[in-house]
Short mmCIF file of the C-alpha atoms (twelve columns), coordinates in Angstrom:
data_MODEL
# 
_entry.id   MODEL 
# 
loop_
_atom_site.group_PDB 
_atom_site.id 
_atom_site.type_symbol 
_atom_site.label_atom_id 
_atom_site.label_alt_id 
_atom_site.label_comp_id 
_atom_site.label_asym_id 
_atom_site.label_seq_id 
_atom_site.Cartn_x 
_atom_site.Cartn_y 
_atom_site.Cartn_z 
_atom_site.pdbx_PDB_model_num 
ATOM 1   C CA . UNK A 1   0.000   0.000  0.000   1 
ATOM 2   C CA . UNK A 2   3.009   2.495  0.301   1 
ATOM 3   C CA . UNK A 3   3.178   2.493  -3.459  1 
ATOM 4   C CA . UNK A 4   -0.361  3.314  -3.787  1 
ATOM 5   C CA . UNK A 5   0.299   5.782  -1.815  1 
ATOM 6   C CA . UNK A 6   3.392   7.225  -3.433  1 
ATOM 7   C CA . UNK A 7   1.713   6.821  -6.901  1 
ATOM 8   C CA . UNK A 8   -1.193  9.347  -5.336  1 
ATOM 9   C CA . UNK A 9   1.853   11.843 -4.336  1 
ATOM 10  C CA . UNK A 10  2.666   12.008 -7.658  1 
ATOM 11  C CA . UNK A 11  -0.584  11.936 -9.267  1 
ATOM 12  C CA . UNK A 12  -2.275  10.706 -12.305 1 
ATOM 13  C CA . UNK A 13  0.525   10.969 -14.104 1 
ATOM 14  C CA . UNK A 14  2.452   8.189  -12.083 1 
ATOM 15  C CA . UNK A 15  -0.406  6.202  -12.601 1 
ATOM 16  C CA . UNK A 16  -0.396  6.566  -16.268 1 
ATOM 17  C CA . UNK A 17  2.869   5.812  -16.338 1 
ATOM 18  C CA . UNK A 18  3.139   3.256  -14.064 1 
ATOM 19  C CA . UNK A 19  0.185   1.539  -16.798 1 
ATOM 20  C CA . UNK A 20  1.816   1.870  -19.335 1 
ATOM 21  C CA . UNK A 21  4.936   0.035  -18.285 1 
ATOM 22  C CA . UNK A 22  2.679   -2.907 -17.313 1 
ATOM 23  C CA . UNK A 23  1.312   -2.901 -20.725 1 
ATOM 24  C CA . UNK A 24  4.773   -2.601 -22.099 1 
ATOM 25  C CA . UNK A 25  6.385   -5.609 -19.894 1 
ATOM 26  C CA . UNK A 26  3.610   -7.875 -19.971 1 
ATOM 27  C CA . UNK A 27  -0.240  -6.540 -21.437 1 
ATOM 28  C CA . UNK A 28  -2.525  -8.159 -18.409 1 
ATOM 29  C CA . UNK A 29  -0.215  -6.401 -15.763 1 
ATOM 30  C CA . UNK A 30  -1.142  -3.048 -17.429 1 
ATOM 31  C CA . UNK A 31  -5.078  -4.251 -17.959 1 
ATOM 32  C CA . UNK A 32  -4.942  -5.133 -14.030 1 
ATOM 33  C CA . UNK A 33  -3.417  -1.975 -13.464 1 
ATOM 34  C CA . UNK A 34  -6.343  0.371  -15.820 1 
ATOM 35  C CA . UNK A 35  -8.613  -1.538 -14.008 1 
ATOM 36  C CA . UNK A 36  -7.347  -0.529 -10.615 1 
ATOM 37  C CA . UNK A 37  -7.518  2.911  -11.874 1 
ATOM 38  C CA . UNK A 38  -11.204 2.879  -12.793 1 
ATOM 39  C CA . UNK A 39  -12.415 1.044  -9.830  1 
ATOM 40  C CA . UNK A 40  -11.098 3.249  -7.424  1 
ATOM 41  C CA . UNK A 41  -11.559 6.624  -9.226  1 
ATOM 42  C CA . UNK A 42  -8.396  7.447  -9.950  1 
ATOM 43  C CA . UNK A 43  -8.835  7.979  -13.530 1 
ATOM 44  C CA . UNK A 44  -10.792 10.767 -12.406 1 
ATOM 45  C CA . UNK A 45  -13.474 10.712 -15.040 1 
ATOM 46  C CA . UNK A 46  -15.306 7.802  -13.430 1 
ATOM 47  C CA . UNK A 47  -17.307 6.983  -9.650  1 
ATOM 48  C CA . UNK A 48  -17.511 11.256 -9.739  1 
ATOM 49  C CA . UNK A 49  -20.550 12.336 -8.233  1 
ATOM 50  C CA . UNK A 50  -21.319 16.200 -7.412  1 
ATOM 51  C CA . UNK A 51  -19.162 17.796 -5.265  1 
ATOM 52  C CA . UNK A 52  -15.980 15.311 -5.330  1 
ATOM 53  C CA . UNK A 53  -14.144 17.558 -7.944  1 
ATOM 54  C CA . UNK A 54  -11.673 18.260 -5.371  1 
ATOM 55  C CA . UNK A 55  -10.214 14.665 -3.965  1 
ATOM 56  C CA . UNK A 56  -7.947  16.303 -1.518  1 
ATOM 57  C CA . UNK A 57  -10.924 18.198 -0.042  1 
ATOM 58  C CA . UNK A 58  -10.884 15.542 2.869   1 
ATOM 59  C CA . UNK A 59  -7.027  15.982 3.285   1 
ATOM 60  C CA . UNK A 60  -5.257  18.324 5.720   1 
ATOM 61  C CA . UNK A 61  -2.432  19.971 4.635   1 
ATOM 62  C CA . UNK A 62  -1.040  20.460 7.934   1 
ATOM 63  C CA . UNK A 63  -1.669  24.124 8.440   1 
ATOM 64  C CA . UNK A 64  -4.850  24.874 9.959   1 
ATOM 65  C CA . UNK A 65  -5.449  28.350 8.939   1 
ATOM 66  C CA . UNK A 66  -5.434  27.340 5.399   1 
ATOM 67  C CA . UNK A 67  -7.724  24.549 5.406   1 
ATOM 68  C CA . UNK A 68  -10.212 26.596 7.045   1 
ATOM 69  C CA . UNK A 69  -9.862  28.831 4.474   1 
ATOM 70  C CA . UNK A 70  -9.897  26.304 2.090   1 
ATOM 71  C CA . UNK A 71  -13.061 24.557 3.935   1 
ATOM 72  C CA . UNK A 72  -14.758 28.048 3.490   1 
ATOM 73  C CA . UNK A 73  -14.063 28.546 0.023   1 
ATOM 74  C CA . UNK A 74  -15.311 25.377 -0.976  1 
ATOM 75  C CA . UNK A 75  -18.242 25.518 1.098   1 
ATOM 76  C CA . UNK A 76  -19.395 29.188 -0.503  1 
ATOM 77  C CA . UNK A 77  -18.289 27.747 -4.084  1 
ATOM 78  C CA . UNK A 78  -20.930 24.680 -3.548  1 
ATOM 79  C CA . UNK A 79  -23.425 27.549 -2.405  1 
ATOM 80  C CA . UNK A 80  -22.947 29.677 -5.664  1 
ATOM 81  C CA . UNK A 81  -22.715 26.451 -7.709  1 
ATOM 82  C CA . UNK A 82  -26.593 25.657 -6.134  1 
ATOM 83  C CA . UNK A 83  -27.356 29.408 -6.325  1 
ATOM 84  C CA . UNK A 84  -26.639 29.506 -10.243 1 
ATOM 85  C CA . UNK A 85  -28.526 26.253 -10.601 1 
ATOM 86  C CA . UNK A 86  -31.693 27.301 -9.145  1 
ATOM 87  C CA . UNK A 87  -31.029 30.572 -11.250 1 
ATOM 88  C CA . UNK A 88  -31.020 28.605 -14.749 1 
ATOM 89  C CA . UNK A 89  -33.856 26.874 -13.529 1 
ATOM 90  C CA . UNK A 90  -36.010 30.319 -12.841 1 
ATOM 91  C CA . UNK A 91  -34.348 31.076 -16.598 1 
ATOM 92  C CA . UNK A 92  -35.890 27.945 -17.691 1 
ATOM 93  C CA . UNK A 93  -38.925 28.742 -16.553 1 
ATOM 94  C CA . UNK A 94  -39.133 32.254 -18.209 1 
ATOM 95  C CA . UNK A 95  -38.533 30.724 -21.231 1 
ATOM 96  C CA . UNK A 96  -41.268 28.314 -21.192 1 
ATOM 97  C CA . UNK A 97  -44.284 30.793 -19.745 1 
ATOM 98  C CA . UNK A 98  -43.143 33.201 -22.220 1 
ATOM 99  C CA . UNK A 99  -43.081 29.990 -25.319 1 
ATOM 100 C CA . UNK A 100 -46.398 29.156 -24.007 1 
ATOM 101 C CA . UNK A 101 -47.731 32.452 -23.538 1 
ATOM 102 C CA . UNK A 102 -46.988 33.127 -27.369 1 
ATOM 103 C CA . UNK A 103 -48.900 30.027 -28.109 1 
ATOM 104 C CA . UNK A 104 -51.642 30.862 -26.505 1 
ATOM 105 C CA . UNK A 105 -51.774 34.501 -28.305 1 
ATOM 106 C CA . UNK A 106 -51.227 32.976 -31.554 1 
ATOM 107 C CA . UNK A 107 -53.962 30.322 -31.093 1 
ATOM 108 C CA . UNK A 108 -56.728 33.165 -30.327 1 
ATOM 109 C CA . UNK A 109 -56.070 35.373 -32.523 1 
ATOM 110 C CA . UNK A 110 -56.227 32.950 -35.274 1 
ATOM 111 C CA . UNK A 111 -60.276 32.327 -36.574 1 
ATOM 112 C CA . UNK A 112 -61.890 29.379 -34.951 1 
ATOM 113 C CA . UNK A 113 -61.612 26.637 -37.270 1 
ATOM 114 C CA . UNK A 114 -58.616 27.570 -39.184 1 
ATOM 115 C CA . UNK A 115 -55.698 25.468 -38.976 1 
ATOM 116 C CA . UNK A 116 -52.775 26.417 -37.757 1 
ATOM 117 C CA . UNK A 117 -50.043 27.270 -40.781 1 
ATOM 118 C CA . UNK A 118 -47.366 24.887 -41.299 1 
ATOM 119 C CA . UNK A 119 -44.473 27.901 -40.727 1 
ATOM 120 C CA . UNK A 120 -45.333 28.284 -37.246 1 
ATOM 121 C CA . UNK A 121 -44.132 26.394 -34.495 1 
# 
């Protein structure tokens, strides 16, 4: 496990690396070793879920003032992230009531019985 641990020092480039000389010296060691990779997240573009974007979020760096400040950061990051969600959502919204509100001006000003031209949508 201290290589693991090493390897994460390093980053994903060790990893890479470290893959491709397993391909290179014999092609299951470096399958074994992709595999690894994905199943624990370290390719970083798998097992991501919202919120993990930072994998040392859970690590100290040994000075405290910083990972407060880090802590905090992240924390009012998260909030604008939701904040600017909930804003394309009201955009969203907007959008549609004003779509459907055309529709519904279209429809009666058109005469009753007339079908609706093909140009329109």
């Amino acid at each position: 496990m201290e290589l693991v641990h090493k390897l994460d020092e390093y980053g994903k480039p060790a990893w890479i690396g470290l893959m491709i000389a397993g391909f290179v010296v014999f092609w299951p060691i470096g399958l074994a070793i992709l595999g690894y990779m994905m199943w624990s997240g370290r390719m970083g573009c798998f097992k991501r879920s919202r919120g993990q974007w930072w994998k040392a979020e859970s690590r100290s760096s040994g000075n405290t003032a910083f990972d407060d400040y880090k802590a905090e950061t992240l924390r009012r990051l998260e909030e604008e992230q939701q904040e600017f969600r909930e804003f394309l959502e009201q955009l969203r919204r907007a959008k549609d009531k004003a779509e459907f509100d055309q529709f519904m001006s279209n429809r009666r000003s058109r005469p009753d019985g007339a079908a609706p031209s093909a140009g329109t949508a």
